[in-house]
N, C-alpha and C positions, 0 to 999 in steps of 0.2 A: 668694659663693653663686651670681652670677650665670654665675660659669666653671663652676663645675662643673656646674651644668646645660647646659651647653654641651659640658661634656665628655663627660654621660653621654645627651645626644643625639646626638650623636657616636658616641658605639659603639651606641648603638639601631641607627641609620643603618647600620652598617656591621656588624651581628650580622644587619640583614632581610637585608640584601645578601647575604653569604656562605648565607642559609638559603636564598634562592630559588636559590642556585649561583653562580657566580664569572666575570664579565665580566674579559678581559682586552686590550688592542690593542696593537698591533704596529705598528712602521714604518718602512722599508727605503727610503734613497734610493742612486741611483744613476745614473751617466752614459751614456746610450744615444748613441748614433752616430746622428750628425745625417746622413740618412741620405735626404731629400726638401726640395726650395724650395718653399715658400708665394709665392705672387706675390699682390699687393692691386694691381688694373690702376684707374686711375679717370681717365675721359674724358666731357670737357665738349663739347656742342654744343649747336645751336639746337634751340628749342622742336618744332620739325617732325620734328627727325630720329628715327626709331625706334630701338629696340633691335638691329633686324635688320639695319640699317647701319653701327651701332657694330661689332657682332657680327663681320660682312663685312670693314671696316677693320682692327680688329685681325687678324682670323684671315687674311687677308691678309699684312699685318706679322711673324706668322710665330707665334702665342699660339693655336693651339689647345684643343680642350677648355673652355672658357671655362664658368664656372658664375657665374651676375646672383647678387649679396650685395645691391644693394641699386640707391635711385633718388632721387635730390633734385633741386630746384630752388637754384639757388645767382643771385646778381647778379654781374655783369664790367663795371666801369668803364673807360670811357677820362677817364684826365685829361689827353689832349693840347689837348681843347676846355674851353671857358670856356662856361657852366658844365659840369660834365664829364658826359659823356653815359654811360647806363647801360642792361645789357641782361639780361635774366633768360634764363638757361640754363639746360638741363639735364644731369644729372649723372649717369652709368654710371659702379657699381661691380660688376666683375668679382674672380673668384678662382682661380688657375691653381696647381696641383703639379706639379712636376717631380721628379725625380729629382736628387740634390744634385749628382752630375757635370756638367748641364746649366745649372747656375747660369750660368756666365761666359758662354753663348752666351743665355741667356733673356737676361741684362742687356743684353748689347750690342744685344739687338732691341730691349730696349724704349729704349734711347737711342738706335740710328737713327729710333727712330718719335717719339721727344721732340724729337730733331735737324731731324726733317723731319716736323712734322704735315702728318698727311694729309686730305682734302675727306672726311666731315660733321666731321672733328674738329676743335675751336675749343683745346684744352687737353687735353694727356695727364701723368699722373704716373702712376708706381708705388713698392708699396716689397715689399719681401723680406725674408724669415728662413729661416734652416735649423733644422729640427726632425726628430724620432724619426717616423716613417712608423705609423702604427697597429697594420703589421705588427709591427713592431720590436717595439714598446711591449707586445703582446702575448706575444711570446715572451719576454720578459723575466718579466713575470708569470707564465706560465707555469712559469716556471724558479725564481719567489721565493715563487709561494705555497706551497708545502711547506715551506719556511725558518719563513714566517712561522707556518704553523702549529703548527711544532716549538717555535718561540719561545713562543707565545702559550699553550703549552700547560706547556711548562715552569713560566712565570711565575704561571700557575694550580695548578699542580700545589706551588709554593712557598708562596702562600698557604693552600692549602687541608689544608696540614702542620703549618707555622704556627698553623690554626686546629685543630689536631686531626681532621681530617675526611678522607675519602677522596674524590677526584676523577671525576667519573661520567665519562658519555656528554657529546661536544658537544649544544647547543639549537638553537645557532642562530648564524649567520656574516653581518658583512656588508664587504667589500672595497670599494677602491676606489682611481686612480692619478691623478695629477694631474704637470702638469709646471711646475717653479718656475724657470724664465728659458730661453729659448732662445738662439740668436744671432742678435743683429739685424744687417742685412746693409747694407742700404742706403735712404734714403726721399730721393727724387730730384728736383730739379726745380720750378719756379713755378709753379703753374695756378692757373685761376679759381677764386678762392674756398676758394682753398688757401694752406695755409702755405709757404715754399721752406725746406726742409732735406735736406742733405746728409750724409752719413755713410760711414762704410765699416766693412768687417769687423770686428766685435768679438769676445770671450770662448773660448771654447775647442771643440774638435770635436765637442763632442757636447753633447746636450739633458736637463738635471736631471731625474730623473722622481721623485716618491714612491709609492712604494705600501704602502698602510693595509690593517689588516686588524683588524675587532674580532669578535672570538668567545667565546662563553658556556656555559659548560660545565656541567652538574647533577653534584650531589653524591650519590656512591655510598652506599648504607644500608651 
């Protein structure tokens, strides 16, 4: 007794649904050409030193464009002394894109700058990935949402045949893209208050993108 009311909740549920008109979604992944470096810069110095010095140092070093992600306080021990002496820093996080061509020359500056820290810098690290440019990722959409639409429209158009019923007008759309693994490139280097990890080029040339599309369509009298 208890299924069948279960059952015939079930097609309640699913007789409102097709009367109010017919939801269907859609979803296309695919490989975009990794096509811009992401740089994560992060540089430790003393309490005193501004932003505008960090700023200076880097773009010096050869890192322009520089956009602040963010700002902590982190501790730097020495345990060459008994008992071991400790110092609170502060912590610049910057965010740099380039161009995926320009990878191998952004790296090699920021290991001459890790090779050789320079005065307000106590501690530098970065790390890198290659990913789809926003352009990119846009034109790709541009290029799948008619697919998706055809799809999404078919797969309603099936149901709604299935149900005996004719397929109206669209109600209403909502999309959206997301990316499901990039390539991680490199995370470099000891600093304060930092982990040390090493890597190198992973996965393949281009960046997973998906994109979603759910659309709802009324039913023709």
């Amino acid at each position: 007794m208890r299924l069948l009311s279960l059952i015939l909740l079930t097609c309640l549920a699913a007789f409102s649904q097709i009367s109010d008109g017919i939801a269907t979604s859609v979803t296309r992944t695919v490989v975009l050409t990794a096509d811009q470096a992401d740089f994560s810069l992060i540089a430790a110095v003393p309490l005193a030193t501004t932003q505008q010095q960090v700023v200076q140092a880097l773009q010096e070093a050869g890192f322009p464009n520089l956009t602040s992600t963010g700002t902590y306080l982190t501790q730097n021990y020495d345990y060459s002394r008994n008992p071991p002496n400790s110092e609170t820093l502060l912590v610049y996080q910057f965010s740099l894109t380039v161009p995926a061509g320009e990878l191998g020359t952004t790296v090699k500056a920021a290991e001459a700058l890790r090779n050789k820290i320079p005065a307000p810098l106590v501690s530098f690290q970065y790390a890198a990935s290659l990913n789809a440019s926003p352009t990119t990722v846009d034109a790709m959409r541009q290029t799948l949402l008619p697919q998706l639409f055809a799809e999404a429209q078919k797969k309603a158009q099936g149901l709604a045949t299935a149900a005996g019923l004719k397929l109206g007008a669209i109600k209403g759309v909502s999309e959206s893209s997301y990316s499901i693994g990039g390539n991680y490139v490199s995370y470099i280097g000891g600093g304060v208050g930092l982990s040390s990890v090493s890597g190198s080029s992973v996965g393949s040339s281009g960046t997973n993108y998906t994109f979603f599309a759910s659309i709802s369509f009324g039913l023709a009298q």
